[in-house]
py3Dmol code that shows the C-alpha trace and the ligand (Angstrom):
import py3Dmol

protein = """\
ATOM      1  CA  UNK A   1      46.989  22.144 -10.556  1.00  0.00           C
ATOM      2  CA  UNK A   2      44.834  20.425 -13.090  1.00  0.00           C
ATOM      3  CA  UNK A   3      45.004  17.025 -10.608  1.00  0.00           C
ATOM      4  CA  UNK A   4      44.301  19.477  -7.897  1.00  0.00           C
ATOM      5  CA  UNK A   5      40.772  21.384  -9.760  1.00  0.00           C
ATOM      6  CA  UNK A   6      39.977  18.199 -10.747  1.00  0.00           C
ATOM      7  CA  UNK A   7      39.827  16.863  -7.122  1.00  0.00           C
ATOM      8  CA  UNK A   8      38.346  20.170  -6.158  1.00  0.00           C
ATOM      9  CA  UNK A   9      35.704  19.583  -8.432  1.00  0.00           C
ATOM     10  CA  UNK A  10      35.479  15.923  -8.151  1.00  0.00           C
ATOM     11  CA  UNK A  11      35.002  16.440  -4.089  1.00  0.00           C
ATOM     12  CA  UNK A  12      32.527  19.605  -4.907  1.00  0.00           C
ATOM     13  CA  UNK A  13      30.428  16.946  -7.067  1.00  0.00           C
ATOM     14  CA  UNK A  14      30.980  14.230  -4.261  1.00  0.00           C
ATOM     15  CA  UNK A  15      30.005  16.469  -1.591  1.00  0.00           C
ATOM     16  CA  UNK A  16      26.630  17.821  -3.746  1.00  0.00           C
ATOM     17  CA  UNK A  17      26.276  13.688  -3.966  1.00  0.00           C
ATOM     18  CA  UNK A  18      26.747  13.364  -0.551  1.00  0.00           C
ATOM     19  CA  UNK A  19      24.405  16.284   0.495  1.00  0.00           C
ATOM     20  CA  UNK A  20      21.784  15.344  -2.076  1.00  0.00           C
ATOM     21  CA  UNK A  21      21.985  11.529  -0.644  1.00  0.00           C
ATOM     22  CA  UNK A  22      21.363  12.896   2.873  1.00  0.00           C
ATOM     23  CA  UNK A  23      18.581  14.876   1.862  1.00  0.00           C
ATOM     24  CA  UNK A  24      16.316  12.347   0.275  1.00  0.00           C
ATOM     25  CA  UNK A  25      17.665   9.964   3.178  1.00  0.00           C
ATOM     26  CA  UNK A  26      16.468  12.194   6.094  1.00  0.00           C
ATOM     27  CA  UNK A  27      12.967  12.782   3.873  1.00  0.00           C
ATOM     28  CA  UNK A  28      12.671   9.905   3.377  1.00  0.00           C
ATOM     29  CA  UNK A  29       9.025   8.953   5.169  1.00  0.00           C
ATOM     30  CA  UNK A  30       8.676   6.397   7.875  1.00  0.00           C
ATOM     31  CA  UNK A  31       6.915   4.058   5.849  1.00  0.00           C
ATOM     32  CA  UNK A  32      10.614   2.011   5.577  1.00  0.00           C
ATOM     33  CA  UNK A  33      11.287   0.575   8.527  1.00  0.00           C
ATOM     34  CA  UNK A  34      13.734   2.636   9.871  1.00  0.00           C
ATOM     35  CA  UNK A  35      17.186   1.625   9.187  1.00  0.00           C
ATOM     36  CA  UNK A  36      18.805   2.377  12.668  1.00  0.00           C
ATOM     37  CA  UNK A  37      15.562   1.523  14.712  1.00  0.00           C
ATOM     38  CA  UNK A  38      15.175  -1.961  16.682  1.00  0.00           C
ATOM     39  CA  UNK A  39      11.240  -2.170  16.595  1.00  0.00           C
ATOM     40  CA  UNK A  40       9.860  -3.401  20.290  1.00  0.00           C
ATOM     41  CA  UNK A  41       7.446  -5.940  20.093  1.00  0.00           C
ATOM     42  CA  UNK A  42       3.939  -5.044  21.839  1.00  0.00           C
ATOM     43  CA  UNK A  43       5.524  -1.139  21.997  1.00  0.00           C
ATOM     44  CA  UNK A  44       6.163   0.053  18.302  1.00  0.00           C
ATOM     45  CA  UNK A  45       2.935  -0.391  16.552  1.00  0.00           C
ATOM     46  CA  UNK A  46      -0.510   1.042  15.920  1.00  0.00           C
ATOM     47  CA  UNK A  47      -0.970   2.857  12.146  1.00  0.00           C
ATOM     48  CA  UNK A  48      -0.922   6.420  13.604  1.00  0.00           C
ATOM     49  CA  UNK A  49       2.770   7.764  12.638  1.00  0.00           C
ATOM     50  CA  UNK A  50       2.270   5.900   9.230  1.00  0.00           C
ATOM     51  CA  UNK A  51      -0.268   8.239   7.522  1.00  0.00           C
ATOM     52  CA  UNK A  52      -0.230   9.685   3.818  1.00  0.00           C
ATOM     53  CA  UNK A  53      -0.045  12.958   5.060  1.00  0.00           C
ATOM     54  CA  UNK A  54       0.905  14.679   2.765  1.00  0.00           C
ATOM     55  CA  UNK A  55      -2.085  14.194   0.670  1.00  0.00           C
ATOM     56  CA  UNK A  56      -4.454  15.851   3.074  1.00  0.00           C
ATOM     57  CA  UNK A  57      -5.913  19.208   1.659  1.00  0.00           C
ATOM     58  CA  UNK A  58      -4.712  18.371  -1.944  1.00  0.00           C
ATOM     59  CA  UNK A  59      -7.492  16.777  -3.171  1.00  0.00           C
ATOM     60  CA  UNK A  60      -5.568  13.591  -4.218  1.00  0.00           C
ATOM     61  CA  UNK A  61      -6.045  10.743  -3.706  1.00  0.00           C
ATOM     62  CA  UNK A  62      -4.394   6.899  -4.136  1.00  0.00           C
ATOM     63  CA  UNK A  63      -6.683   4.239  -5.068  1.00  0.00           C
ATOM     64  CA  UNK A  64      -5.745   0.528  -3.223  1.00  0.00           C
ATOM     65  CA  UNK A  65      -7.457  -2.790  -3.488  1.00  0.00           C
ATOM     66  CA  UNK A  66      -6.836  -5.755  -1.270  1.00  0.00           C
ATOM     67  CA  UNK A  67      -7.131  -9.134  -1.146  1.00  0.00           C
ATOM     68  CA  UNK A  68      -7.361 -10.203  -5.186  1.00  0.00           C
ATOM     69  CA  UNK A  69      -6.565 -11.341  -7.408  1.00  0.00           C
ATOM     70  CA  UNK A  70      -9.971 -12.489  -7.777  1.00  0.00           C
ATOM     71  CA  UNK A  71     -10.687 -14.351 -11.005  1.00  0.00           C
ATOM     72  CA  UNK A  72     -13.790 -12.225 -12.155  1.00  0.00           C
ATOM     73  CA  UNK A  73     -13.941  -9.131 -10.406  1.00  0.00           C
ATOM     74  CA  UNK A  74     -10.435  -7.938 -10.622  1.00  0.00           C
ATOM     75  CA  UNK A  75     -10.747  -7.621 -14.341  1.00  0.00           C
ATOM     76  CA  UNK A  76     -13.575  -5.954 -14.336  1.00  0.00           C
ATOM     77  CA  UNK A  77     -12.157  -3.479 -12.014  1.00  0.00           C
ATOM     78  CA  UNK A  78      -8.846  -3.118 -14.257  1.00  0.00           C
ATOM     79  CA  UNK A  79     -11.794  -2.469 -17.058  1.00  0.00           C
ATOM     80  CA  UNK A  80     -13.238   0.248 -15.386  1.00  0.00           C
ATOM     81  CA  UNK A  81     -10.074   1.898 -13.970  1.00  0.00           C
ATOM     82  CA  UNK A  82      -8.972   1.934 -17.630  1.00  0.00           C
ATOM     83  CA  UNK A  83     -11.970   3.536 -18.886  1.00  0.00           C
ATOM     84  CA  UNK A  84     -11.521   6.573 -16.178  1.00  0.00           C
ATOM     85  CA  UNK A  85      -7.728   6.412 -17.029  1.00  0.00           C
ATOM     86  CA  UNK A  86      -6.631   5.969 -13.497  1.00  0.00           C
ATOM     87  CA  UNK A  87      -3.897   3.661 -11.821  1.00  0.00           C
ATOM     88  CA  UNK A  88      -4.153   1.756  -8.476  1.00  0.00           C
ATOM     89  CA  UNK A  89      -2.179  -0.420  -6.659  1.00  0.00           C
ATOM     90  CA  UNK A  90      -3.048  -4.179  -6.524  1.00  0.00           C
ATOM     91  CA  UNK A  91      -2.098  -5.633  -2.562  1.00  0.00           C
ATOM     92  CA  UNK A  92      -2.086  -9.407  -3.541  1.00  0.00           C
ATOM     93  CA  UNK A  93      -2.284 -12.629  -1.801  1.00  0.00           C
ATOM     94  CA  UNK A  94       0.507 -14.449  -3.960  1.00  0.00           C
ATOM     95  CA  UNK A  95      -1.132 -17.649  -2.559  1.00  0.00           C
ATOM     96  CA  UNK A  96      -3.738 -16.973  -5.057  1.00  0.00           C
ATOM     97  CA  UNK A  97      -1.540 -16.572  -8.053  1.00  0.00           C
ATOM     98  CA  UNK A  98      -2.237 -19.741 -10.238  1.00  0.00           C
ATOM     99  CA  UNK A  99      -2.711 -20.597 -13.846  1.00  0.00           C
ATOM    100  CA  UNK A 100      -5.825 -18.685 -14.009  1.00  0.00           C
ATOM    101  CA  UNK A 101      -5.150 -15.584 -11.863  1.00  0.00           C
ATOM    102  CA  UNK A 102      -1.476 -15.302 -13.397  1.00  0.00           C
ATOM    103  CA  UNK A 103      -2.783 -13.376 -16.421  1.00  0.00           C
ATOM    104  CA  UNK A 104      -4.450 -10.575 -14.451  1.00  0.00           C
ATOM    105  CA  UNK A 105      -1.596 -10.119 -12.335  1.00  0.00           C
ATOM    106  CA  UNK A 106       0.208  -9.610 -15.781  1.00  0.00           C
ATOM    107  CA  UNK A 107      -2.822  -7.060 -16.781  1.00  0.00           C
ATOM    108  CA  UNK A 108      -1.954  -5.714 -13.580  1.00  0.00           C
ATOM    109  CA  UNK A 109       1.370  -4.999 -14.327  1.00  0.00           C
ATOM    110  CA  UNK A 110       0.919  -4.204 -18.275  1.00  0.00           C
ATOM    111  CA  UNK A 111      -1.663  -1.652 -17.368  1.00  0.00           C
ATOM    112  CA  UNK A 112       0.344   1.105 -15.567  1.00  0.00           C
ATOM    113  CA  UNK A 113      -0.752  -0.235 -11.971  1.00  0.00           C
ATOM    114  CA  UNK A 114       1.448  -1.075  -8.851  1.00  0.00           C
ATOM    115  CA  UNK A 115       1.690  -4.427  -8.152  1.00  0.00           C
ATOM    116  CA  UNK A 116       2.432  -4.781  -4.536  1.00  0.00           C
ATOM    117  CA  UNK A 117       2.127  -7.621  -1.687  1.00  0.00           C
ATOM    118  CA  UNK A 118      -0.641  -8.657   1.061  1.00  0.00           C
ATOM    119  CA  UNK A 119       1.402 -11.858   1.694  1.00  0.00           C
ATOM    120  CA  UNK A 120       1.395 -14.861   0.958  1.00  0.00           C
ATOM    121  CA  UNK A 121      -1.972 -15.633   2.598  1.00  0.00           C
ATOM    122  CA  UNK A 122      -4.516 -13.282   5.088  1.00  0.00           C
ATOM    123  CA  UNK A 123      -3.339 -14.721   8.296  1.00  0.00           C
ATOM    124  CA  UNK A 124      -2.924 -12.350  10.917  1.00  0.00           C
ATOM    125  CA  UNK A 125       0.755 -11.815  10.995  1.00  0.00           C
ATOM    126  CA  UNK A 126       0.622 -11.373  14.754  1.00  0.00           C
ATOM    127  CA  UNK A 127      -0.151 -14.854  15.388  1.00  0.00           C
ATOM    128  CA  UNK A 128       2.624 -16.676  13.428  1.00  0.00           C
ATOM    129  CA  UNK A 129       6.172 -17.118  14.179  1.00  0.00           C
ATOM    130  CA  UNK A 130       9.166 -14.920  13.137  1.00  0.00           C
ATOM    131  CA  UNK A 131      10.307 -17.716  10.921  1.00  0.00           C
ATOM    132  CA  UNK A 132       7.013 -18.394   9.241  1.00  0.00           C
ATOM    133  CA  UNK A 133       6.211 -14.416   9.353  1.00  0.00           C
ATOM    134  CA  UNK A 134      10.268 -14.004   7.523  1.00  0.00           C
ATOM    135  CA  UNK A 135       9.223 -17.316   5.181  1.00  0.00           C
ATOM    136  CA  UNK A 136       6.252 -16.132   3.764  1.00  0.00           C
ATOM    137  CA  UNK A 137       6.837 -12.532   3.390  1.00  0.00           C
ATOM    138  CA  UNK A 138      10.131 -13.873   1.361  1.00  0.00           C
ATOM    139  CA  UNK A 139       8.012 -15.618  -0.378  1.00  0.00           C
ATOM    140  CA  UNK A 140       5.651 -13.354  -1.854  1.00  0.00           C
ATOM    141  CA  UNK A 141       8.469 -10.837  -2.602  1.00  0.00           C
ATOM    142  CA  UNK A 142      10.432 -13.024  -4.484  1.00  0.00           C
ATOM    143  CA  UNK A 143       7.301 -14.159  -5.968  1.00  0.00           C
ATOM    144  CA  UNK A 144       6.106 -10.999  -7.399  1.00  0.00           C
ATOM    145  CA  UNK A 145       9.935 -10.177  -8.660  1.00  0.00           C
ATOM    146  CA  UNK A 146      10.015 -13.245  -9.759  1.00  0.00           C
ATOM    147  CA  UNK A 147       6.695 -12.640 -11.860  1.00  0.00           C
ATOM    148  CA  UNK A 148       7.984  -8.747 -12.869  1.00  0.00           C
ATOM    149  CA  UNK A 149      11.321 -10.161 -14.045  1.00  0.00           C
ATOM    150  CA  UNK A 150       9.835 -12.889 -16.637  1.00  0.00           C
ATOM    151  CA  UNK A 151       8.001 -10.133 -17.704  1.00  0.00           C
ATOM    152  CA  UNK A 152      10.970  -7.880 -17.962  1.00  0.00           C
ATOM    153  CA  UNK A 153       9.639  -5.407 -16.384  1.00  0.00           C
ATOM    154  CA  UNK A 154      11.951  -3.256 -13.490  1.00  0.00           C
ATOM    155  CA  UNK A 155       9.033  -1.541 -10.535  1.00  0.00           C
ATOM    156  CA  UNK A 156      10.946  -0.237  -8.266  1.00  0.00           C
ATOM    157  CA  UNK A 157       8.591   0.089  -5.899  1.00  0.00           C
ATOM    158  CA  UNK A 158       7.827  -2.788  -3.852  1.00  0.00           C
ATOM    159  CA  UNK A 159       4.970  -1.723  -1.051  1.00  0.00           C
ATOM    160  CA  UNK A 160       3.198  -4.360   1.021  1.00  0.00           C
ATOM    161  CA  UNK A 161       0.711  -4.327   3.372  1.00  0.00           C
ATOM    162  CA  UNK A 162      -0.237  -6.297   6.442  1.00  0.00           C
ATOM    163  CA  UNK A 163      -3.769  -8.333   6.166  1.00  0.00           C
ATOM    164  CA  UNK A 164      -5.585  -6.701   8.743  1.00  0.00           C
ATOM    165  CA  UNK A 165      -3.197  -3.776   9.527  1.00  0.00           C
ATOM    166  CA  UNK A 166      -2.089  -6.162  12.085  1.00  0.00           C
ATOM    167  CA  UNK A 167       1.380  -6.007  12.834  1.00  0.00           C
ATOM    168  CA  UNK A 168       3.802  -5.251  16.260  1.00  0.00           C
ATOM    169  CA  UNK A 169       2.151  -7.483  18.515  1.00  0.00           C
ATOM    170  CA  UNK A 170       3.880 -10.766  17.959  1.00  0.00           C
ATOM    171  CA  UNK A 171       5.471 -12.053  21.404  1.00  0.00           C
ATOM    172  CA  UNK A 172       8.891 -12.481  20.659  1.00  0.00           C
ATOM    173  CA  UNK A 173       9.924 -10.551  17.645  1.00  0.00           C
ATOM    174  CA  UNK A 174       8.449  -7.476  15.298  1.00  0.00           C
ATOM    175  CA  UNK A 175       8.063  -7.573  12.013  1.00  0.00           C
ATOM    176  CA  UNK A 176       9.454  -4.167  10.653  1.00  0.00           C
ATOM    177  CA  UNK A 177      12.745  -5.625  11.948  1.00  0.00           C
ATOM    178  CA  UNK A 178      11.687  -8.929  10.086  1.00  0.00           C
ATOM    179  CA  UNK A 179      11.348  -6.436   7.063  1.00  0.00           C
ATOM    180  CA  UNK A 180      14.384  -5.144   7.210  1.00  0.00           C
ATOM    181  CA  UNK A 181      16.353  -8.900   7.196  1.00  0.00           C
ATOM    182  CA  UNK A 182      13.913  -9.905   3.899  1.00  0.00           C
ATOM    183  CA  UNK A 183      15.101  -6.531   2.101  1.00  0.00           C
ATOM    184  CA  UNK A 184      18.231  -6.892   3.121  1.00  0.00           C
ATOM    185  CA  UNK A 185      18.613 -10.807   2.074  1.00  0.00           C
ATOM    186  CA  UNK A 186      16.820  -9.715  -1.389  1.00  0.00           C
ATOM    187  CA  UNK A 187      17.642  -6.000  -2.346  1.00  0.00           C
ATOM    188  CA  UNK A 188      20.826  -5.656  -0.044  1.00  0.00           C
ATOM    189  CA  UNK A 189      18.709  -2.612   1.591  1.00  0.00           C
ATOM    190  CA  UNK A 190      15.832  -1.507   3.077  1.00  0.00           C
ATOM    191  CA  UNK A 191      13.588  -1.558   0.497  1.00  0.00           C
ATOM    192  CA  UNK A 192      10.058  -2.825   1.317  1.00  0.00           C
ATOM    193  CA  UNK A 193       7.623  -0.140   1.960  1.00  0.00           C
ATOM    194  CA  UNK A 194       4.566  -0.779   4.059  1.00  0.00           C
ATOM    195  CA  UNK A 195       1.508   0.984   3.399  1.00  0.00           C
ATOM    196  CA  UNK A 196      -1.268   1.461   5.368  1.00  0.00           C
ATOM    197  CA  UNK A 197      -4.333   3.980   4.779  1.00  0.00           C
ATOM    198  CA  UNK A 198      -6.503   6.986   5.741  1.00  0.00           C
ATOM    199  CA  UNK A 199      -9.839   6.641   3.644  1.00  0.00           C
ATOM    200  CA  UNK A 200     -11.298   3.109   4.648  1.00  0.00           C
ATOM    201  CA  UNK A 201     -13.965   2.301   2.474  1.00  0.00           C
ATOM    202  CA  UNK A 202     -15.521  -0.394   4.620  1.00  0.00           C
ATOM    203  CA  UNK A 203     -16.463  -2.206   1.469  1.00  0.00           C
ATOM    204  CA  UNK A 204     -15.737  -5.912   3.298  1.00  0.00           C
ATOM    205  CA  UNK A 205     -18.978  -4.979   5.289  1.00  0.00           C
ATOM    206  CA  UNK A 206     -21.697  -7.595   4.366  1.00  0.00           C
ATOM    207  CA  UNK A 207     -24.169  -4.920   5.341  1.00  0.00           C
ATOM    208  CA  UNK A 208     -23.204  -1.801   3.203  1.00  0.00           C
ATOM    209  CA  UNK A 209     -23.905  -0.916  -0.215  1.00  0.00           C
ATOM    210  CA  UNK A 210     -22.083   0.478  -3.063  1.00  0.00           C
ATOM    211  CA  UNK A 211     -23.692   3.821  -2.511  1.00  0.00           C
ATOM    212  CA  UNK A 212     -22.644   3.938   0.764  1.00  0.00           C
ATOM    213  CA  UNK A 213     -18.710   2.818   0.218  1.00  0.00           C
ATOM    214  CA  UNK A 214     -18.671   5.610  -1.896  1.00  0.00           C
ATOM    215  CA  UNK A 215     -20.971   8.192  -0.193  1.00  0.00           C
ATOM    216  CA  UNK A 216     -18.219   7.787   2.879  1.00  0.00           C
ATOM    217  CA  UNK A 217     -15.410   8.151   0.940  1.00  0.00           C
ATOM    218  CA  UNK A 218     -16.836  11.234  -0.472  1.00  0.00           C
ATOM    219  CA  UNK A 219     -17.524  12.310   3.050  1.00  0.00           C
ATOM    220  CA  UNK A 220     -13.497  12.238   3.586  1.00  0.00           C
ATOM    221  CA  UNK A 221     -13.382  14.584   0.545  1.00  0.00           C
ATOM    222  CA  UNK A 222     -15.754  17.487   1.665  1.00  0.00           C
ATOM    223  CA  UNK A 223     -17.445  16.361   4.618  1.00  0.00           C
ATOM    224  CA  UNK A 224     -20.620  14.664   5.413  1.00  0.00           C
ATOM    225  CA  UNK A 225     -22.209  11.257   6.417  1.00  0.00           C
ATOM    226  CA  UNK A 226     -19.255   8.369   6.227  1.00  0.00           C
ATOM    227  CA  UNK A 227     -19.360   4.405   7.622  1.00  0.00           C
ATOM    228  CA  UNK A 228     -17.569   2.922   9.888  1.00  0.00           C
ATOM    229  CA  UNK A 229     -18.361  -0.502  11.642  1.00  0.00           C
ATOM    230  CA  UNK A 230     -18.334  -2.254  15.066  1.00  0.00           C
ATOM    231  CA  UNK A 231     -18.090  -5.939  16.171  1.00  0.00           C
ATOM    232  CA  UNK A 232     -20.620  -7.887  18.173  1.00  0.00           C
ATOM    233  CA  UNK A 233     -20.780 -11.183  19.495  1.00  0.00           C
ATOM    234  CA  UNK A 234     -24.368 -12.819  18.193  1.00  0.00           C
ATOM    235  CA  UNK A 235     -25.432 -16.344  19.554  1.00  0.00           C
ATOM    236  CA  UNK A 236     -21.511 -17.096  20.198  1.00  0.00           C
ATOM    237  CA  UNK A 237     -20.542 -15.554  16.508  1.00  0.00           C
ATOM    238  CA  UNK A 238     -18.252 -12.405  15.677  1.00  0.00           C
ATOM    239  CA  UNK A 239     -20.940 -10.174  13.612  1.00  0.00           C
ATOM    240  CA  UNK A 240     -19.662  -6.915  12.151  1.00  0.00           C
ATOM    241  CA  UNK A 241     -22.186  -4.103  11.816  1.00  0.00           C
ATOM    242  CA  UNK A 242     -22.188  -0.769   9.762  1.00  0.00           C
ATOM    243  CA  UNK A 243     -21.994   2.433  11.914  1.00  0.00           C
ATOM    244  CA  UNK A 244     -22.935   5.998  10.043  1.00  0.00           C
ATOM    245  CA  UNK A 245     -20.959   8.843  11.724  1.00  0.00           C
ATOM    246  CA  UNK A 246     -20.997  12.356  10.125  1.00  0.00           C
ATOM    247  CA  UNK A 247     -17.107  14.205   9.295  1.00  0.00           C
ATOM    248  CA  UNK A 248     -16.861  17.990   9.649  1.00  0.00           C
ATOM    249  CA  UNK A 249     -13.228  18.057   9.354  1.00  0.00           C
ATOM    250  CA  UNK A 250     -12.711  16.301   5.807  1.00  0.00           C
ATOM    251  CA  UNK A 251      -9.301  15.048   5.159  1.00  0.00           C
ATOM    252  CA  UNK A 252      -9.148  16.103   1.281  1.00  0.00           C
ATOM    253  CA  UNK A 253      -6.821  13.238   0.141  1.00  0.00           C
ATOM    254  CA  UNK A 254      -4.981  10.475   1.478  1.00  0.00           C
ATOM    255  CA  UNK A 255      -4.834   6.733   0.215  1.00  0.00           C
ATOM    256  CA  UNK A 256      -8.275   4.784  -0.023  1.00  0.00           C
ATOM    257  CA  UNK A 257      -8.528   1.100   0.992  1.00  0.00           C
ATOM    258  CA  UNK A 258     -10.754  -1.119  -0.779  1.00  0.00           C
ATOM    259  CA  UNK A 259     -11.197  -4.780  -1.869  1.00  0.00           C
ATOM    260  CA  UNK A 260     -11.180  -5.954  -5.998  1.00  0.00           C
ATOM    261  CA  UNK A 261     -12.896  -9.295  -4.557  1.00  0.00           C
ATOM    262  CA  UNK A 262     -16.188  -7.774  -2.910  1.00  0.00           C
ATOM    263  CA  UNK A 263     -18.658  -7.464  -6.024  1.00  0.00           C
ATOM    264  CA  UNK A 264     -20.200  -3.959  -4.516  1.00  0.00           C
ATOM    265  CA  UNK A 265     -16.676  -2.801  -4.901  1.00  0.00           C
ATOM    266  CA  UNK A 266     -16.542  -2.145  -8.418  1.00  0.00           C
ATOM    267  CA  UNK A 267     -19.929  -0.136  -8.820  1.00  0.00           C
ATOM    268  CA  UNK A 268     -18.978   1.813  -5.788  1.00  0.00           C
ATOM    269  CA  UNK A 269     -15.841   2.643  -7.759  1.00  0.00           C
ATOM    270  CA  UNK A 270     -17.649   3.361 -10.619  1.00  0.00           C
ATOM    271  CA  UNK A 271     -19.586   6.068  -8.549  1.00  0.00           C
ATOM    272  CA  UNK A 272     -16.330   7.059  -6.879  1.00  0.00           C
ATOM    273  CA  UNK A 273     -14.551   8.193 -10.036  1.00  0.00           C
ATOM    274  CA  UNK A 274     -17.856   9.956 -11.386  1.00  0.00           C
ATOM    275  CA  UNK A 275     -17.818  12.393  -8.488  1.00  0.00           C
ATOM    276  CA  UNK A 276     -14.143  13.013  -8.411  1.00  0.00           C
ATOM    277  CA  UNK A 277     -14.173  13.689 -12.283  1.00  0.00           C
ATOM    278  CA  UNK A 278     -17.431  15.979 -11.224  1.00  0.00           C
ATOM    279  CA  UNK A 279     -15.635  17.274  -8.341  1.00  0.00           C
ATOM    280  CA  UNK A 280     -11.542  17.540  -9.964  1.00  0.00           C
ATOM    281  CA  UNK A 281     -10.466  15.558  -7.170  1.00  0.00           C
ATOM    282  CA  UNK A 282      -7.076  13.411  -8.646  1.00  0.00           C
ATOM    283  CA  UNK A 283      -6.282   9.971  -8.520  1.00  0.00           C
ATOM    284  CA  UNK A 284      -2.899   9.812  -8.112  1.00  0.00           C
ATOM    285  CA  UNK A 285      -0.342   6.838  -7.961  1.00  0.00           C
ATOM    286  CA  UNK A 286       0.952   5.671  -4.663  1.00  0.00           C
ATOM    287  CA  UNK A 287       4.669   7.055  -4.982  1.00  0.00           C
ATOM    288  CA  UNK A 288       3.699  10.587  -6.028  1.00  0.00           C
ATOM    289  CA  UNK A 289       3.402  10.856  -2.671  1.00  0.00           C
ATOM    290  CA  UNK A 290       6.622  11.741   0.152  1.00  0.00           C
ATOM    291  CA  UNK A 291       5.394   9.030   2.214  1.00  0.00           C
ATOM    292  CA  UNK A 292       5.735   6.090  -0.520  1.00  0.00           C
ATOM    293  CA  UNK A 293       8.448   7.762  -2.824  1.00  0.00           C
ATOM    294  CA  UNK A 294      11.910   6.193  -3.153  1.00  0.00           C
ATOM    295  CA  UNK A 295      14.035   8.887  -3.318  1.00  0.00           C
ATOM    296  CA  UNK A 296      17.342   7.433  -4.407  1.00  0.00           C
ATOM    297  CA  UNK A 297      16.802   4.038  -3.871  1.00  0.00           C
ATOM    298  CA  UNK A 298      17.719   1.476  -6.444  1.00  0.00           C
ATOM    299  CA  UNK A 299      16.047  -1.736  -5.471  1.00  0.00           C
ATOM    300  CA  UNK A 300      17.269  -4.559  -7.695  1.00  0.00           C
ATOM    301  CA  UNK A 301      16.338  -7.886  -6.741  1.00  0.00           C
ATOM    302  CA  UNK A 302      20.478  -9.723  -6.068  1.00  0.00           C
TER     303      UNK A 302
END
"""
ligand_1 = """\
1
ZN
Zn -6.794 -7.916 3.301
"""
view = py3Dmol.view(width=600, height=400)
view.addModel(protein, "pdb")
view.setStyle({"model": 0}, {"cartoon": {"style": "trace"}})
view.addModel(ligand_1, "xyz")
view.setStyle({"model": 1}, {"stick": {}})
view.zoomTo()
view.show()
């Protein structure tokens, strides 16, 4: 009787496991790759499906910066994030981790932010081949663990995010189901979360200003005039020009995309964060979110 309560209660506890493990597996978001999903080149991409949805009409939102680290401006960014204390995730190029940049990757890290991956380098993923695509995507994973675990520090999260937003289109393989074989090979699951965004800043645009960057990301907010751009062909050169467009329909949260190495970037933050303090819009972490949490994942580097 006791053997038999005991496996009463021991399956009662294994099926609340069980129940509680499907759960957070069927909410999980689509930002995984999905586990039982063979992604079609050329037929399973675009960034539609893969928004933070559930941030819209909160009046959250998830600061992201691409591209660093930069030597100079990235710190002053972390200074200025810290002063407002607010936390971002860092998308890196762990090409550009050296003796120099090493420390701020560390501030990074000591600082409450997400550290997360751009790749290796900014090529467009859709242009290089599976193997180089699987090499250097390895590579900046295990880099960033590699960089986490001297600094004994466990982040469970490990989000990455394709230079460009270009993924899908590579002839002869994809690369969510590349994804899946470099979490597999490293975590022994799907683990790598790709994140895309809602709120682009457009601060990359040579013509813009800081006012602007963060006059359109207001405009996502509540509404009003935002920037956009579109590409031209001058004298034989690609030439990308800012395009004002006005939003009625105002998302109200979502995640923002931005850049620590453009200079503009870190005044236009600065003006950012003064009119969501002004306004009590929240800047909230990436995995507060359904989209980017990790439900009952573990995610331990093997
Ligand atoms: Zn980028």
């Amino acid at each position: 009787m006791h053997l038999s309560l005991k496996n009463a209660l021991m399956s009662g506890l294994l099926f609340s496991i069980l129940t509680l493990a499907n759960a957070q597996a069927h909410s999980l978001p689509k930002q995984f790759p999905e586990d039982n999903m063979i992604y079609r080149p050329g037929q399973d991409v675009g960034m539609a499906p893969y928004r933070a949805v559930s941030l819209y009409g909160t009046n959250q939102f998830a600061l992201t910066y691409d591209d660093g680290p930069h030597a100079t401006r990235t710190p002053k960014i972390l200074d200025l994030l810290k002063e407002f204390g607010v936390t971002a995730t860092f998308f890196v190029l762990t090409s550009q981790i050296n003796e120099t940049t090493r420390p701020i990757i560390e501030r990074i890290v000591n600082e409450g932010h997400q550290l997360a991956s751009h790749d290796q380098d900014h090529d467009d993923n859709n242009g290089e081949t599976g193997p180089i695509y699987k090499s250097e995507l390895s590579q900046s994973i295990v880099t960033l663990e590699g960089i986490l675990a001297e600094m004994g520090v466990h982040q469970r999260e490990m989000y990455y995010r394709f230079p460009y937003g270009a993924y899908g289109k590579a002839r002869t393989y994809h690369h969510l189901n590349v994804m899946k074989e470099v979490s597999r090979e490293l975590y022994g699951e799907n683990c790598i979360n790709f994140v895309f965004w809602d709120i682009d800043s457009s601060d990359w645009l040579p013509s813009i200003t800081s006012e602007e960057v963060a006059q359109g990301v207001k405009a996502h907010m509540e509404g009003g005039t935002a920037y956009s751009f579109k590409a031209a062909t001058v004298n034989g050169r690609r030439v990308w020009t800012k395009v004002s467009y006005q939003i009625t329909k105002p998302l109200k949260g979502g995640v923002v995309l931005m850049h620590d190495i453009q200079e503009k970037t870190l005044s236009a933050t600065r003006l950012i964060l003064t009119e969501a303090k002004a306004k009590g819009w929240k800047v909230v972490p990436l995995n507060i979110s359904k989209e980017f949490n990790y439900g009952n994942k573990e995610c331990v580097l093997k």
